[in-house]
C-alpha positions as CSV (number, residue, x, y, z in Angstrom):
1,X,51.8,-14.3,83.7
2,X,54.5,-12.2,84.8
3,X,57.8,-11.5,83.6
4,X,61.5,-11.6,85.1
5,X,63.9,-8.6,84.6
6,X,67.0,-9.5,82.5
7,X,70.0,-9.2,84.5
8,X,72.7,-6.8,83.5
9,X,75.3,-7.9,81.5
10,X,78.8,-9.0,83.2
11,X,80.2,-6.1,84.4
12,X,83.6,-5.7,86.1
13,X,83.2,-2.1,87.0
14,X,83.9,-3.1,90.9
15,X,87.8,-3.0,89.8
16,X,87.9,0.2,88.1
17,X,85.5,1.6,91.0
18,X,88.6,0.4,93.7
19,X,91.3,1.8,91.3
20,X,89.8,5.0,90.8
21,X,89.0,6.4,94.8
22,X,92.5,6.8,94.7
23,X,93.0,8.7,92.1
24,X,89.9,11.3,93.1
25,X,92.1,11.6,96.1
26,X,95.1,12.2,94.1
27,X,93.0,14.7,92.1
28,X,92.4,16.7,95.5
29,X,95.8,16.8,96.9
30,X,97.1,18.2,93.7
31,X,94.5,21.0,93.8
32,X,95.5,21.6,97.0
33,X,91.7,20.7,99.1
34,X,88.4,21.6,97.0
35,X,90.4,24.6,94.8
36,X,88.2,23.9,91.5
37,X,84.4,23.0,91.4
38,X,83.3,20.0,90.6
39,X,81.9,20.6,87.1
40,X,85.2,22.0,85.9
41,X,87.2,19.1,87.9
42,X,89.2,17.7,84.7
43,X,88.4,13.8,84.3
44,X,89.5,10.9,82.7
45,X,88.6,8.1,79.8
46,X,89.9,5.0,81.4
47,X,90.0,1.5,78.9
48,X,89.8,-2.2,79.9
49,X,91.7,-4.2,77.6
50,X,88.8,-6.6,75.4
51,X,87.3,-8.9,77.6
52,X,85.4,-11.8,75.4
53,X,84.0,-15.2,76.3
54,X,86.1,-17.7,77.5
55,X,84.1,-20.5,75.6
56,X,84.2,-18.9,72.6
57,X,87.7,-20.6,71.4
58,X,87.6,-19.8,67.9
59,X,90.5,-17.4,67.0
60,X,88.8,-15.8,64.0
61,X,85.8,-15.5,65.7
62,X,87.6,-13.3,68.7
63,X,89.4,-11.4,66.9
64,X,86.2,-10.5,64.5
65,X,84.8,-9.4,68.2
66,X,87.6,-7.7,69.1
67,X,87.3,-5.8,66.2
68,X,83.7,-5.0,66.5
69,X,84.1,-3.6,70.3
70,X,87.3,-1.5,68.7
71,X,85.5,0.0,65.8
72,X,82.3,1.4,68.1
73,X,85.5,2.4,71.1
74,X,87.0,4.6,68.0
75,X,83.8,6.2,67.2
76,X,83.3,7.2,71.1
77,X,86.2,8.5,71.6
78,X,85.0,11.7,68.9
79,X,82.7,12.5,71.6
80,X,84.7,15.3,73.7
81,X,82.4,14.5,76.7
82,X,83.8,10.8,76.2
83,X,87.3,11.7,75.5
84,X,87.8,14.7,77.9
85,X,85.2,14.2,80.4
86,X,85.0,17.7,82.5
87,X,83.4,16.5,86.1
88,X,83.5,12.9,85.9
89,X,85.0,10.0,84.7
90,X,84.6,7.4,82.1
91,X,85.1,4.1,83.4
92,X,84.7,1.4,80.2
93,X,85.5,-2.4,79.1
94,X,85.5,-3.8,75.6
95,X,83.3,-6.6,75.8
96,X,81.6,-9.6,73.9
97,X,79.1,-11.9,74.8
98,X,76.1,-13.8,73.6
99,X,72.2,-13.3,73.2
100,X,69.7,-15.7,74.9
101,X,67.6,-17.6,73.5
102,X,65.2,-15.7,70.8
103,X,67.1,-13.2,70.6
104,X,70.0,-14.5,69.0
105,X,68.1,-15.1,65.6
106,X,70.1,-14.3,62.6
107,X,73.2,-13.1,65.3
108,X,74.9,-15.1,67.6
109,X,77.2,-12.4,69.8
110,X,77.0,-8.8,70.4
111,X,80.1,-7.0,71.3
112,X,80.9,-3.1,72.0
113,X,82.1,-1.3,75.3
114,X,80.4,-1.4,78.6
115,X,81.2,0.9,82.2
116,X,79.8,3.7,83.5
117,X,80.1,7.4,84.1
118,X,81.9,8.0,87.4
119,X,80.3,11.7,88.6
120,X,82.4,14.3,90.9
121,X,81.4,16.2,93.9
122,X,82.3,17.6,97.0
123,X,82.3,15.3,99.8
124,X,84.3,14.2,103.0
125,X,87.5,13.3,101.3
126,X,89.0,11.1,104.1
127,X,91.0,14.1,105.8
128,X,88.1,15.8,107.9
129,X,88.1,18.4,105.1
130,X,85.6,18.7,102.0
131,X,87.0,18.2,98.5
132,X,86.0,17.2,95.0
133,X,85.6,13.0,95.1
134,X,83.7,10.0,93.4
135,X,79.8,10.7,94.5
136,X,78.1,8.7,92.0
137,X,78.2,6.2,88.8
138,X,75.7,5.8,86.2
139,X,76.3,2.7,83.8
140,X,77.1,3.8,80.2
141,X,76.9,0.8,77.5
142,X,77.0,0.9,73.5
143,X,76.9,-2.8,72.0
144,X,77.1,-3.1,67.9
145,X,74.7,-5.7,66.8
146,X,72.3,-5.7,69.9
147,X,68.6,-5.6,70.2
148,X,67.8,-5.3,73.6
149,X,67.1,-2.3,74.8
150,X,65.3,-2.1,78.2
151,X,62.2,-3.8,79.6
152,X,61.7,-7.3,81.4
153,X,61.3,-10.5,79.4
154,X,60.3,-14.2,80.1
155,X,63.3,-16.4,78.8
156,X,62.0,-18.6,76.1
157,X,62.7,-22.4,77.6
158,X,60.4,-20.8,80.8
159,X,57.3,-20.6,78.2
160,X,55.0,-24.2,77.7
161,X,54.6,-22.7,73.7
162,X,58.7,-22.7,72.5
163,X,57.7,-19.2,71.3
164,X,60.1,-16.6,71.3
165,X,60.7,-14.8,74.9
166,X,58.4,-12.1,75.3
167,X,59.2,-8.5,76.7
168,X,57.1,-6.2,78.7
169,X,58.1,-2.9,79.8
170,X,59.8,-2.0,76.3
171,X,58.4,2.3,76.3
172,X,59.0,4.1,73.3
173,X,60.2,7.3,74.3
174,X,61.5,10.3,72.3
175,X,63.2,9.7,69.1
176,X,67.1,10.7,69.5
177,X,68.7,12.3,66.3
178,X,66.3,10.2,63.9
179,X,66.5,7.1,65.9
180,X,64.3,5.4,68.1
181,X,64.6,5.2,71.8
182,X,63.1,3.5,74.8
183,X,62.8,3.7,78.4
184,X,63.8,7.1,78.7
185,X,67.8,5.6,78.4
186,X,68.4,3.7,75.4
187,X,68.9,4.4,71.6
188,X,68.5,1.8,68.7
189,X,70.4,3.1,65.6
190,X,70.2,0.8,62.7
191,X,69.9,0.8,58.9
192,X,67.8,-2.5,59.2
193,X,63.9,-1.6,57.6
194,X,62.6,-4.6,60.1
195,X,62.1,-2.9,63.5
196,X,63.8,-5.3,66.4
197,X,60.7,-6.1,68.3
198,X,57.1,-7.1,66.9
199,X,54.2,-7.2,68.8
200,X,52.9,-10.2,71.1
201,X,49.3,-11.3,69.8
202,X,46.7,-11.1,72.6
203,X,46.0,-14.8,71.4
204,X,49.3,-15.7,71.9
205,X,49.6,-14.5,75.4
206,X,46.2,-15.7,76.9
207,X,47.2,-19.2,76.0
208,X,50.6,-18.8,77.0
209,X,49.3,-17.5,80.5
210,X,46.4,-20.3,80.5
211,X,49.7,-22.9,80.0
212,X,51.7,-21.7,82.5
213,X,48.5,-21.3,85.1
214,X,47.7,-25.2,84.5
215,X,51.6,-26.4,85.0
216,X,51.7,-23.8,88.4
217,X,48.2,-25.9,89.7
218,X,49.2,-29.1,88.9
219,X,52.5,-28.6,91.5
220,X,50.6,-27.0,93.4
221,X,48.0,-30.2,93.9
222,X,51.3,-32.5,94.7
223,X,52.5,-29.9,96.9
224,X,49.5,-29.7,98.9
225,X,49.2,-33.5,98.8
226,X,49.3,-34.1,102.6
227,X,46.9,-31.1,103.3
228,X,44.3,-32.6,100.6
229,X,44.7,-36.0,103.0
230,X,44.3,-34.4,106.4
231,X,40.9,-34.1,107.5
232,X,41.3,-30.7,109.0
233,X,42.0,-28.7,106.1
234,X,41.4,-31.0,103.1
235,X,38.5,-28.8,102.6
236,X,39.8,-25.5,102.6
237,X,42.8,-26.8,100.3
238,X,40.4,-28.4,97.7
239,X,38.1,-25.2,98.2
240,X,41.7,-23.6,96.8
241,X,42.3,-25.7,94.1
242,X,38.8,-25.7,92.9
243,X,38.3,-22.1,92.6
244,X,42.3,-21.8,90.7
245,X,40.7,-24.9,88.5
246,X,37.4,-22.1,87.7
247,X,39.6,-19.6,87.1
248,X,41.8,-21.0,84.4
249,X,38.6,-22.5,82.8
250,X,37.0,-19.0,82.4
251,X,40.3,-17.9,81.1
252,X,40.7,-21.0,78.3
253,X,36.5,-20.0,77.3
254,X,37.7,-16.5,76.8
255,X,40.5,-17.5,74.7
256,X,38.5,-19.9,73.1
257,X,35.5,-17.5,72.2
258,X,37.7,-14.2,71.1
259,X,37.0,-13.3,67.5
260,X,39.9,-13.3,64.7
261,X,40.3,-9.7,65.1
262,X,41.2,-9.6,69.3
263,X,42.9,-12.7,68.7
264,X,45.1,-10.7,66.5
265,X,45.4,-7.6,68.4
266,X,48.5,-6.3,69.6
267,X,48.1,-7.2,73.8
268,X,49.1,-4.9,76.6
269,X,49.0,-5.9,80.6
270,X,48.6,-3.3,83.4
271,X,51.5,-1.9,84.9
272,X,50.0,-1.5,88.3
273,X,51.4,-4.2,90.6
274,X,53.3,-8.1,89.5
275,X,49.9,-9.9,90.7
276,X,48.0,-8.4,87.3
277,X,48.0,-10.0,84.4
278,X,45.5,-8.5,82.8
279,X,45.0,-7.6,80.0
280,X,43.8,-4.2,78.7
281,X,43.9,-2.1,75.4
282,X,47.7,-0.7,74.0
283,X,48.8,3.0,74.5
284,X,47.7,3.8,78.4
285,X,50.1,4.9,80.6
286,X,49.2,2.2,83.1
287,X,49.2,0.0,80.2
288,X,52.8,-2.0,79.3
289,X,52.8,-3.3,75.4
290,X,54.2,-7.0,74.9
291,X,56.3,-7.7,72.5
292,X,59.1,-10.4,70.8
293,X,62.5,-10.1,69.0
294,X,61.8,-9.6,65.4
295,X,63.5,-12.6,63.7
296,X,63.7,-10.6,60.5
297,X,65.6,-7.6,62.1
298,X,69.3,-9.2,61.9
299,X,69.8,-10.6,58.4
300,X,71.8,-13.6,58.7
301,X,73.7,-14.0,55.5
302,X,75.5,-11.3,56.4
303,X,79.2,-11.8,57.8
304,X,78.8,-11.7,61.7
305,X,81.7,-9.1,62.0
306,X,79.3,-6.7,59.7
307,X,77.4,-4.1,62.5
308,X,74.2,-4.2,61.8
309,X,72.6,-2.2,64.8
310,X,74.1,0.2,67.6
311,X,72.5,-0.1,71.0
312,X,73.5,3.0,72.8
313,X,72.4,3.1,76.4
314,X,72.6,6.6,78.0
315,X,70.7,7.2,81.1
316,X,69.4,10.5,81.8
317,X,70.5,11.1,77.7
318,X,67.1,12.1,76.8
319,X,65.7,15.4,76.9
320,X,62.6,15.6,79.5
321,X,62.4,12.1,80.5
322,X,62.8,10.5,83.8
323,X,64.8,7.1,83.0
324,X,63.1,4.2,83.6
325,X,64.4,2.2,87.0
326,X,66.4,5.1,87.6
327,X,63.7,7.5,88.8
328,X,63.9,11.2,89.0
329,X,67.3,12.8,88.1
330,X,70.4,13.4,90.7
331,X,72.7,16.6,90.9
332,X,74.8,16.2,87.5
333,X,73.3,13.1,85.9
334,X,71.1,15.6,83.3
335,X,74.0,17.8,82.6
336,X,76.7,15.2,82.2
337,X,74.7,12.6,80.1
338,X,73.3,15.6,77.6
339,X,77.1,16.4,76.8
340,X,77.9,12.8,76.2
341,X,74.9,12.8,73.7
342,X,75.4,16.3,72.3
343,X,78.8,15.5,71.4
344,X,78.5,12.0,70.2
345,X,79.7,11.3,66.2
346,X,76.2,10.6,65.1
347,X,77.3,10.1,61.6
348,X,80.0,8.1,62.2
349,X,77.4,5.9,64.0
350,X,75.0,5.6,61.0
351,X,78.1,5.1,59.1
352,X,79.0,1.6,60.7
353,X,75.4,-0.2,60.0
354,X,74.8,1.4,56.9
355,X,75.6,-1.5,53.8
């Protein structure tokens, strides 16, 4: 068993990407060609109106999203590296949306500000000439009552158990100002004491993987249907089969044979290719820990207008680590994502989930 990536979020960044080449040309003609360096190249915060879901109709319900995605925008905008970006732009939309499936338990919508950090540099500016223009963009996204924070996860109607989804991939990294973070990118600040992902039960996931390798032979005996009837390679496709058949059998023994105490243990696969699934002891680096939404971590009787959690995600944020999916850092990622988190309000974000 393998899991998919979850997509990224709707993002309409391709707009303000358009609208802003223009400007960076603007920029250049008013300094007369590449006068100023890059670094010191004033920038702009540039704000999407709220964008929430269409199918959410409910007028109390958008503007309690509205309001969410407002409140976190305010407490950004403290941030001088936000506010009065030096060297780059901030590109961001105030957004809503929902949570899938096992996710959403105890909160049905997260909502906050998404875009991304729009880098200068000197390149070609159009004119034959070097200037300081648009060389890069770097997503930026902080979402008030969010869990997810990185990782790939299996949605939960794709698993034969109705279990919640499970995640692989989810790294704790270097705690940022108190708070947890992961994947060398993302920050979880709450004031919940339930953390927002448990651990997946090596029991659980050896009879979720033994589920899902039965359903994927049983398609595969009516897909090879007319090879199993042809005398020239019936044999070699039942050969197949049969040895897919052993396989899952040895699998179910194991499962079946494991003490209490593995079953129980927290289970890990190896990170070294999609065609492993196996699975190996947590805390390796070639190891990934699996884990599920804590159903505990949002507290449902509570208003959902209350913010309950901050999910910041700030690439290249954290001090000495490479993001993950992002690989090693570019010219002026580092510097410009260490003044967004240097200067970010962290009070004023333990203020909003604290109750």
């Amino acid at each position: 068993m393998r899991l998919r990536r979850r997509g990224m979020r709707p993002f309409v960044a391709a707009g303000l990407l358009a609208a802003s080449l223009p400007c960076a040309a603007s920029r250049l003609a008013a300094q007369g060609g590449a006068g100023g360096t890059p670094a010191t190249t004033p920038g702009r915060l540039i704000v999407k109106p709220f964008d929430g879901f269409t199918w959410i109709h409910d007028p109390a319900q958008r503007r309690a999203q509205k309001a969410l995605a407002e409140s976190l925008l305010a407490v950004l905008r403290q941030d001088p590296a936000i506010s009065h970006p030096l060297g780059y732009d901030v590109a961001l939309q105030l957004v809503a949306g929902d949570m899938p499936k096992g996710f959403n338990t105890g909160m049905t919508y997260f909502a906050g500000v998404e875009g991304e950090v729009r880098i200068f540099g000197y390149a070609d500016a159009g004119s034959g000439e070097h200037g300081i223009v648009q060389v890069d963009a770097v997503d930026l996204r902080a979402f008030v009552n969010d869990r997810w924070c990185g990782g790939s996860y299996t949605e939960a109607d794709s698993l034969p158990d109705g279990g919640p989804p499970i995640v692989e991939g989810l790294e704790p990294t270097a705690s940022m100002h108190g708070h947890p973070s992961f994947d060398g990118m993302c920050v979880v600040i709450t004031d919940r004491a339930p953390p927002p992902f448990v651990p997946v039960t090596r029991d659980r996931y050896r009879r979720v993987q033994v589920a899902q390798m039965r359903a994927q032979l049983k398609h595969s005996r009516a897909d090879m249907a007319d090879m199993l009837a042809d005398p020239k390679f019936g044999v070699t496709a039942r050969a197949m089969l049969d040895t897919a058949q052993r396989v899952i059998d040895s699998l179910q023994r194991v499962a079946d044979a494991a003490s209490a105490a593995d079953r129980a243990r927290p289970a890990a696969v190896r990170t070294n290719g999609p065609g492993d699934s196996s699975l190996v002891a947590v805390g390796p680096s070639d190891a990934d820990a699996l884990v599920v939404p804590n159903p505990a971590f949002f507290d449902g009787s509570l208003p959902r207008d209350r913010a309950q959690s901050i999910v910041l995600r700030v690439p290249y944020g954290i001090a000495g680590v490479v993001p993950r999916t992002y690989g090693d850092d570019e010219p002026g990622r580092r510097r410009v994502f260490t003044a967004i988190v240097n200067g970010l309000p962290w009070a004023a974000l333990e203020a909003m989930v604290k109750h």
